[in-house]
C-alpha positions in Angstrom: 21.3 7.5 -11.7 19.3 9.2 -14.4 16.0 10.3 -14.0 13.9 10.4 -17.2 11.7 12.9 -18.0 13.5 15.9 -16.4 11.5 14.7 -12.9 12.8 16.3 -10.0 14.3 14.1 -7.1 12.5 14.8 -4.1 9.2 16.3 -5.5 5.4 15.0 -5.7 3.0 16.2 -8.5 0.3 17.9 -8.0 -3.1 16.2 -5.9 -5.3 15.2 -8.7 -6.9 12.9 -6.3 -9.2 10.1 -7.0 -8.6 8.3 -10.6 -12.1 8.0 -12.4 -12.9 4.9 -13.7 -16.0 4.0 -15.4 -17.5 6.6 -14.1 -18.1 5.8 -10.7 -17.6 8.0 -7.8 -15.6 7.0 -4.8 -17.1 6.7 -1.6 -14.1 6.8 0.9 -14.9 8.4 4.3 -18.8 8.6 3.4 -17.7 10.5 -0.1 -16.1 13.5 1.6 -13.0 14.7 0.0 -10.7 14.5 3.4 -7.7 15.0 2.1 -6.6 11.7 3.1 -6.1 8.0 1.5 -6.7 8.0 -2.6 -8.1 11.8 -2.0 -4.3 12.8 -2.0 -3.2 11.0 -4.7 -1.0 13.1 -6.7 -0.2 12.9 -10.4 3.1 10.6 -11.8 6.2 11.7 -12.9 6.2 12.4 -17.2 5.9 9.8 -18.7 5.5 7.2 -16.0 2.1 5.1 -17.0 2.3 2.4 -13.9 4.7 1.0 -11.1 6.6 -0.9 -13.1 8.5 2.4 -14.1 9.6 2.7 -10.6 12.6 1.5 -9.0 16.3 3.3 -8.2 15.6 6.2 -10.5 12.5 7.2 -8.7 12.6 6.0 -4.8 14.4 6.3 -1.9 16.4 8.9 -0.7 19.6 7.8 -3.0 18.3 9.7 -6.2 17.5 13.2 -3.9 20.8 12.6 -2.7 22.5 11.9 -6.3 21.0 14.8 -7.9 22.4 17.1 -5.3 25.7 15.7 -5.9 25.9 14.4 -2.8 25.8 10.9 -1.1 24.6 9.1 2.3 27.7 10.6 4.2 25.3 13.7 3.7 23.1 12.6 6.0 23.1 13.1 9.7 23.6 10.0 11.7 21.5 10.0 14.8 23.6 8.5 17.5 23.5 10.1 20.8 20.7 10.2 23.4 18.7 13.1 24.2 16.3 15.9 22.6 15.6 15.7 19.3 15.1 18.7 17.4 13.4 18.6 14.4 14.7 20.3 10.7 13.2 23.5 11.5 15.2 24.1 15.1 12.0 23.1 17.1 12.7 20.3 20.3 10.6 17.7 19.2 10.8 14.6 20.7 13.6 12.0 22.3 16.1 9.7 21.4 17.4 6.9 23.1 20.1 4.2 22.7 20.2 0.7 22.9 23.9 0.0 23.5 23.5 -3.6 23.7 22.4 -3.7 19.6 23.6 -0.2 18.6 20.8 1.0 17.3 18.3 4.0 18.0 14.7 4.4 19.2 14.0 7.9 18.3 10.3 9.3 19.2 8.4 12.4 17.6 6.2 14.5 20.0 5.6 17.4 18.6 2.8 18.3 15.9 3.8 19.3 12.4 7.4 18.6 13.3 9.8 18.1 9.9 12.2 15.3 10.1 14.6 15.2 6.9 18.1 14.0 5.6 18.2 11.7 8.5 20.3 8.4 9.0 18.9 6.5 11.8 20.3 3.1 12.8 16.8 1.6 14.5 13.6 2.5 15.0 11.2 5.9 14.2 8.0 5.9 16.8 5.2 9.2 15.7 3.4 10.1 18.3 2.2 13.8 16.8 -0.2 14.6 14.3 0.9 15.4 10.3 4.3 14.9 11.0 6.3 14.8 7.9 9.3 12.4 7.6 11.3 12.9 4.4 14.6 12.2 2.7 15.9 9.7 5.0 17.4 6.5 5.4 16.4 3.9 8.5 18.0 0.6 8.7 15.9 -1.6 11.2 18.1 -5.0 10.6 20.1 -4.9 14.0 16.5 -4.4 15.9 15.9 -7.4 18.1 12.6 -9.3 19.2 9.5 -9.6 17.1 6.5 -7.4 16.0 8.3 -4.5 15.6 7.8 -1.3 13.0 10.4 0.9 11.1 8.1 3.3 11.7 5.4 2.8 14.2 2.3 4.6 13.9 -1.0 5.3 16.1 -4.5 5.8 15.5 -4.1 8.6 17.9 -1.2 10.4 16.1 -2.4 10.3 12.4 -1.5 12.2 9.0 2.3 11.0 9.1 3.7 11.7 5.4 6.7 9.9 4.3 8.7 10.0 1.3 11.7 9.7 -0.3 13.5 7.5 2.7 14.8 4.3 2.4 13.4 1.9 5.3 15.8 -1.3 6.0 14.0 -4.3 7.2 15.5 -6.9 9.5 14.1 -10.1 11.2 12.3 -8.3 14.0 10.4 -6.1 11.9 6.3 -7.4 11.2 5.9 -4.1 9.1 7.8 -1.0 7.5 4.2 1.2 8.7 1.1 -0.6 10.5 -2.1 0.4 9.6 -2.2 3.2 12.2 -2.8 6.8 11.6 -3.8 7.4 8.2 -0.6 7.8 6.7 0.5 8.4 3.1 3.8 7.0 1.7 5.4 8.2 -1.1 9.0 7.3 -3.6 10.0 5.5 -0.6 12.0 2.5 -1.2 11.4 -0.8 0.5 14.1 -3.8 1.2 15.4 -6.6 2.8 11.5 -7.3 3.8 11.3 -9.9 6.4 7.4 -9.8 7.2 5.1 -7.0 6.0 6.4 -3.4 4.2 2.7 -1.8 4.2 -0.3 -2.4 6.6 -2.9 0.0 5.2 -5.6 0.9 7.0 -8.3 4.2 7.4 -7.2 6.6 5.5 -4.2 5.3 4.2 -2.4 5.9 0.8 0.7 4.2 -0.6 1.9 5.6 -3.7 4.9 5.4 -6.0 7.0 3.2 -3.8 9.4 0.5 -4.4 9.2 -3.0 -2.8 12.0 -5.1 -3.2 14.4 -7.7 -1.8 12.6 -10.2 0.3 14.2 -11.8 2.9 11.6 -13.5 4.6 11.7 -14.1 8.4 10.9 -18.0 9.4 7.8 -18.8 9.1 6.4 -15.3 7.6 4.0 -14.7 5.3 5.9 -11.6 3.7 3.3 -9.2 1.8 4.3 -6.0 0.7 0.8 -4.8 1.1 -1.6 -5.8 3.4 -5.3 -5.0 4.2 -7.4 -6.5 6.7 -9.5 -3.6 7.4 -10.4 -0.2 6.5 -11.6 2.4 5.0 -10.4 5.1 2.0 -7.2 3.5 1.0 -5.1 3.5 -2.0 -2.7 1.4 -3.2 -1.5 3.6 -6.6 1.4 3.2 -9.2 3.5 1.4 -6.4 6.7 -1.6 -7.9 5.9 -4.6 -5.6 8.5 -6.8 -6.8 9.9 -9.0 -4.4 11.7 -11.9 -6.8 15.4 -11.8 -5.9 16.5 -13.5 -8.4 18.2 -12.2 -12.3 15.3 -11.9 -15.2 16.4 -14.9 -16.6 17.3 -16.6 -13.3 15.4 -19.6 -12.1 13.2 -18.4 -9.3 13.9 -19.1 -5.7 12.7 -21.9 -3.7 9.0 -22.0 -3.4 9.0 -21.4 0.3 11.3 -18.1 -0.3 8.5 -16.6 -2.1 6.1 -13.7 -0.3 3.2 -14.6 0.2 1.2 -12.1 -2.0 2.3 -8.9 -3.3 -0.8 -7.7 -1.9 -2.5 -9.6 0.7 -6.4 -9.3 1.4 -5.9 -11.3 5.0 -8.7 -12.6 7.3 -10.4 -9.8 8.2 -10.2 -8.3 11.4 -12.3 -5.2 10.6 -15.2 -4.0 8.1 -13.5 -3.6 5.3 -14.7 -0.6 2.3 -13.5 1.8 -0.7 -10.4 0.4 -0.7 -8.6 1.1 -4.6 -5.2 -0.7 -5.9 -4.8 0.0 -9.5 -1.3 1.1 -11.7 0.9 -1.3 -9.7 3.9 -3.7 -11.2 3.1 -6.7 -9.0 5.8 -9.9 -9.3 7.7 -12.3 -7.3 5.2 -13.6 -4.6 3.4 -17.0 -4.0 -0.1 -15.5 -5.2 0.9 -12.2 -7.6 -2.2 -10.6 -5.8 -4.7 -12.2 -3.4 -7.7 -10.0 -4.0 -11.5 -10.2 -3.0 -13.1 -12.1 -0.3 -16.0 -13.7 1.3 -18.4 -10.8 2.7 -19.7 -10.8 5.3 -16.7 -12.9 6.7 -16.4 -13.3 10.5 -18.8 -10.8 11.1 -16.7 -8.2 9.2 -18.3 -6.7 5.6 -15.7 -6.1 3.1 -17.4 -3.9 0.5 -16.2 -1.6 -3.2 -13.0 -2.7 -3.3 -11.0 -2.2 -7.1 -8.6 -3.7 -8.4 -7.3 -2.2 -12.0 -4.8 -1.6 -14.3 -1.9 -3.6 -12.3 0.5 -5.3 -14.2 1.6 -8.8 -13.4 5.4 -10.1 -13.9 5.8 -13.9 -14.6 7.6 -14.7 -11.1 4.8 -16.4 -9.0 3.4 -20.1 -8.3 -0.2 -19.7 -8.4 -1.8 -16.9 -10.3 -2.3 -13.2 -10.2 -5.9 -14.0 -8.0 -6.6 -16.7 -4.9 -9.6 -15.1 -3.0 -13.2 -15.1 -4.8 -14.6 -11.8 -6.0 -17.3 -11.0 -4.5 -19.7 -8.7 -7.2 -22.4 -8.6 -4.8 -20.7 -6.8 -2.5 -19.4 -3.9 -5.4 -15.8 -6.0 -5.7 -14.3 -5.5 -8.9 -11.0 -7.1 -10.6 -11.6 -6.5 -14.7 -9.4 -7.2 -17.6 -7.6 -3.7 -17.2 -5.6 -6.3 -15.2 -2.7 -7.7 -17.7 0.2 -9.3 -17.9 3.4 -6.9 -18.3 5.4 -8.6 -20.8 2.3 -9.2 -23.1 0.0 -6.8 -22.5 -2.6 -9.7 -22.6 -5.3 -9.4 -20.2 -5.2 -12.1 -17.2 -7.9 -14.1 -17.1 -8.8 -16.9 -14.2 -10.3 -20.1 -15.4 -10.9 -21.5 -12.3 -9.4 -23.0 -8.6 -5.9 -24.5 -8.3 -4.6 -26.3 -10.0 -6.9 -25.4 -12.9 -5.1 -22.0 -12.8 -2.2 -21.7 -15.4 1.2 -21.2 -13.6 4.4 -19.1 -14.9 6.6 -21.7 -13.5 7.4 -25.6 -13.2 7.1 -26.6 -9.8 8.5 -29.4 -8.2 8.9 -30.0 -4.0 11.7 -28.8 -3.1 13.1 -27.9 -6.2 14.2 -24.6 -7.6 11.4 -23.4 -9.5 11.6 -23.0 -13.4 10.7 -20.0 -15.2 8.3 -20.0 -17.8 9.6 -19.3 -21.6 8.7 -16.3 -23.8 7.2 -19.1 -25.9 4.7 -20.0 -22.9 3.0 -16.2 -22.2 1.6 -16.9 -26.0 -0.5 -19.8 -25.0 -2.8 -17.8 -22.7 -5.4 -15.6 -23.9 
């Protein structure tokens, strides 16, 4: 596992914080820098220029590992109920075991507390402020029940950072992280996605992770990122590919696809300065379902951005579903492209006016477009 560039495993860049655009200045948490959501976004590896760069090289906790020389038998397997003490010697929390499934329901307490090189076989529950979870690997697929997290958050335990873990979905799991807390997520790597991987919320930034490997639970409607309210969020150089499929592979059945890479759902909430741009976004129903009606159920959903993401050609129905809304400062331009081209995406309309990157037939595998095809779309 090489990692280009000379990048260290296990790092971040520097906070550079809020990419300009166009000149306009972001207005997250009233326009004060809080250290939180796109305000802590930090600069790529060399040489990386959007999510599509991302992947083994970059995140998880397999590269740290690798480039130590080591492997997951390095980690420390959480298995036994009691105290848990945290990296730095300090008691801080509990663990508990579920003998009937095996797995782990381990709970953070204390403030500030460091959790790394972990392998935990269940669940991870913050109930502390700015804890910071790093380096470790959580397999959730022998959870049981529904609307579970990997790692649940609170609104009343916020500035949880995590990176460099790998978090294993399972069938009981509705999200990786909810949209509690304020949390920032980076080089974290993604899989086995049943539901949800990201709920963003206030003050919420996912950067530089790796999304891949949906396994959809019945009935789901799998996002990899998903916003139904909120305010100061980023979504920033992340690899939201859930295809499953080889390159040159015939897709999967229409009704294994996600439902959007990114998902812009009902509201629930007022929704404002929320900013997705740098992305490689492939494999879902709708690449990315951005905009909506505002006001909408009562709930305003106001300068939201959508730029520079890169679509892949594995989708049904086009890179946008939801209307943008200009009125209410939503913008989706034509730094939007497709990756293999380079071309800029442009909508011409409502389904089935849209242009679509595959054949599709009921119940039918579902064609791939040709090299030949991207050229016949401005």
């Amino acid at each position: 596992m090489v990692q280009p560039n000379a990048w260290v495993p296990g790092t971040t860049g520097p906070v550079i914080g809020v990419p300009a655009w166009g000149g306009a200045r972001w207005g997250g948490n009233g326009g004060v820098d809080n250290g939180r959501g796109p305000y802590s976004h930090t600069a790529p590896p060399p040489g990386v220029t959007s999510g599509a760069a991302l992947g083994a090289a970059y995140c998880g906790v397999l590269p740290v590992l690798a480039a130590q020389g080591r492997d997951y038998g390095y980690l420390t397997k959480i298995t036994k109920a009691g105290t848990l003490v945290d990296s730095t010697g300090a008691n801080s929390g509990t663990v508990t075991v579920d003998t009937a499934t095996g797995t782990v329901g381990v709970t953070v307490t204390r403030a500030g507390a460091v959790l790394q090189y972990l392998d935990i076989v269940g669940q991870l529950s913050i109930r502390a402020q700015n804890v910071t979870v790093r380096y470790c690997r959580i397999d959730s697929r022998r959870v049981t029940g529904t609307g579970k997290y990997i790692v649940s958050t609170q609104d009343a335990s916020p500035g949880l950072t995590i990176s460099y873990c790998e978090l294993i979905c399972g069938p009981a799991i509705s999200a990786a992280i909810p949209p509690y807390g304020g949390y920032t997520a980076r080089y974290n790597a993604v899989h086995e996605v049943s539901n949800d991987a990201f709920k963003v919320g206030r003050n919420a930034l996912v950067e530089y992770n790796w999304v891949y490997g949906l396994r959809k639970a019945p009935g789901a409607h799998a996002d990899p990122v998903q916003w139904t309210s909120g305010d100061n969020i980023g979504v920033l150089f992340n690899r939201l590919d859930c295809f499953t499929g080889a390159a040159d592979a015939p897709s999967p059945e229409v009704v294994d696809f996600a439902n959007g890479t990114l998902q812009v759902g009902t509201m629930t909430g007022n929704g404002s300065w929320f900013l997705m741009t740098d992305n490689y976004c492939n494999g879902a129903n709708y690449v990315i379902r951005v905009g909506n009606q505002s006001p909408q159920n009562g709930y305003t959903t106001q300068h939201a951005f959508w730029l520079r993401n890169r679509f892949g050609r594995q989708f049904i129905a086009g890179p946008v579903y939801n209307s943008i809304q200009a009125s209410a400062d939503q913008v989706f331009d034509d730094t939007n492209v497709w990756h293999q081209s380079g071309q800029t995406y442009r909508r011409t309309g409502s389904p089935p006016v849209w242009y679509y990157s595959h054949v599709v037939t009921a119940g039918q595998p579902v064609s791939d477009w040709t090299p030949v095809s991207m050229g016949r779309y401005p």
